[in-house]
Each structure stands twice: as structure tokens, then as C-alpha cells.
C-alpha positions in Angstrom: 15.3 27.0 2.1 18.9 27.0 1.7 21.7 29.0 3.4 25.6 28.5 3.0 25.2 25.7 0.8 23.0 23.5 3.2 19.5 22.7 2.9 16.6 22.9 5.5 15.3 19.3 6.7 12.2 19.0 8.4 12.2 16.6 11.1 8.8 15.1 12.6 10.1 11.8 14.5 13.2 9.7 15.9 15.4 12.2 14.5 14.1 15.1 16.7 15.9 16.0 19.6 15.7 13.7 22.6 14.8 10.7 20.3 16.7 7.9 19.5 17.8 9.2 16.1 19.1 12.4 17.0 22.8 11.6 17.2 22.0 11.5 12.7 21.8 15.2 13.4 25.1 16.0 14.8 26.6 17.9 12.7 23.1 19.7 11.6 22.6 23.7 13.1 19.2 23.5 14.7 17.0 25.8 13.4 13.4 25.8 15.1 10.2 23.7 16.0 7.9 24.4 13.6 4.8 22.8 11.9 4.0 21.8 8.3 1.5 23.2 6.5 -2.2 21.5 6.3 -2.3 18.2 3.9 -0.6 15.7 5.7 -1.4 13.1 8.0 0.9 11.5 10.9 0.8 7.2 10.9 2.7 4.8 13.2 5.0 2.1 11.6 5.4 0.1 14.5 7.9 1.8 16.7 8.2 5.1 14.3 5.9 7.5 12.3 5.6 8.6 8.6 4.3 11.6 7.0 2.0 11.0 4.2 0.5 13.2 1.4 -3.1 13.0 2.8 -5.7 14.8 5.2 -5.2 18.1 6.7 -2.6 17.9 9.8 -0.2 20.2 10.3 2.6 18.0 11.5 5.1 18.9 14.4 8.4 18.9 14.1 12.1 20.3 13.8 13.7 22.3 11.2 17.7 21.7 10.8 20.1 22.8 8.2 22.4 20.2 7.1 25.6 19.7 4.4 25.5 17.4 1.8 27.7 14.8 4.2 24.5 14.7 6.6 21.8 14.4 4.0 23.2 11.6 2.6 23.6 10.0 5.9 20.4 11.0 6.3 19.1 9.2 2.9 20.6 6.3 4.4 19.1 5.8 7.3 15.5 6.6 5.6 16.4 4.4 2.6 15.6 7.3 0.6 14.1 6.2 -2.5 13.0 3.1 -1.5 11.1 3.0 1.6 11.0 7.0 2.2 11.3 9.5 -0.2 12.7 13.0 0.3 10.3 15.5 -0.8 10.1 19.4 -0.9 7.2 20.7 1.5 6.0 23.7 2.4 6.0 24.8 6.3 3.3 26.6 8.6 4.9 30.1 7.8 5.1 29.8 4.0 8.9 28.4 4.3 10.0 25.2 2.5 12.2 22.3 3.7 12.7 19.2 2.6 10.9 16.1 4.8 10.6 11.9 4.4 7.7 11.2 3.2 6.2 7.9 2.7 4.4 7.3 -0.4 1.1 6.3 -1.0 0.6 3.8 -4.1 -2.3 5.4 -5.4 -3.3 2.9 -8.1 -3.8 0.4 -5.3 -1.7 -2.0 -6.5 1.8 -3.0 -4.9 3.0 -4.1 -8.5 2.6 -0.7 -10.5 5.7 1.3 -10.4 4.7 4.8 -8.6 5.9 7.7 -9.9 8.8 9.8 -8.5 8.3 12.8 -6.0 8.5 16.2 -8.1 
């Protein structure tokens, strides 16, 4: 989704409001609280979560519209490509956003270079 020239973010974890994260949001319009669409799964990273490709959870979260100044302050602070990768995914009600998603090395080998998100 896209309106005004900013995009739609999904947020699942210490960006949503009341986490520690939030303040990354600042300048980001609030849109709703929403869920993903099935196919994802929820893990804990030590003291935050990441949303992976896998299983069939509908994760929880925030939808915000943001300018290009926040996204890439956003990209920073999820290391966006390198840890997390910023994906397009589609929400409970058939809308897409774009979310952090941490990718799963499906050859099973730390090595082999993994493929970039569509």
C-alpha cells in the first residue's frame, strides 16, 4: 500500500507502540493493528522477535505509513539487508505492507549466498 508517496510498514515488535523502539516511528501516521496473513511464524532473538517465512501464524502487529526519511531510518536500525530483510507481505484483509523479515538459509549451510527477497 502506498498513499502520498509513503509506504505502509508492518510492525510486529519493539517498534509497536509502547515498546522500546517506538520513538523510530515518530514521524510515521499510525494506521491500524492488524494481522498478517497465514504463513509466518513468530521466534524470540533474545530480547526481540523476528518474523519468518514458515508455518501458518497470523502475526500481530501495527501498520504505519512512513516517508522515505523514516524507512531508511528504519533500514538502519534492522540492518536491512544484512540481518533483516524488508519484504512485501500480504495482510489479514488482502492489503500489502512491507515487514522485516528474517531469512531462513534454506540450503542449510551458513556459507551459500541466499538469494534476495522478490
Amino acid at each position: 500500500m502506498s498513499t502520498n508517496g509513503k509506504v505502509a510498514v508492518f510492525v510486529y515488535g519493539t517498534l509497536m507502540q509502547e515498546e522500546p523502539n517506538h520513538s523510530y516511528l515518530k514521524d510515521a501516521e499510525f494506521v491500524r493493528r492488524t494481522r498478517t496473513g497465514p504463513g509466518f511464524a513468530l521466534i524470540k532473538l533474545h530480547y526481540y522477535p523476528a518474523m519468518i517465512k514458515a508455518g501458518n501464524t497470523k502475526v500481530e502487529g501495527e501498520v504505519y505509513l512512513v516517508d522515505d526519511k523514516t524507512l531508511r531510518r528504519l533500514d538502519c536500525i534492522e540492518q536491512h539487508p544484512n540481518f533483516y530483510r524488508r519484504e512485501t507481505i500480504t495482510l489479514d484483509d488482502g492489503e500489502e505492507a512491507i515487514a522485516y523479515l528474517m531469512p531462513i538459509i534454506q540450503s542449510g549451510d551458513w556459507r551459500t549466498p541466499q538469494p534476495e527477497p522478490r
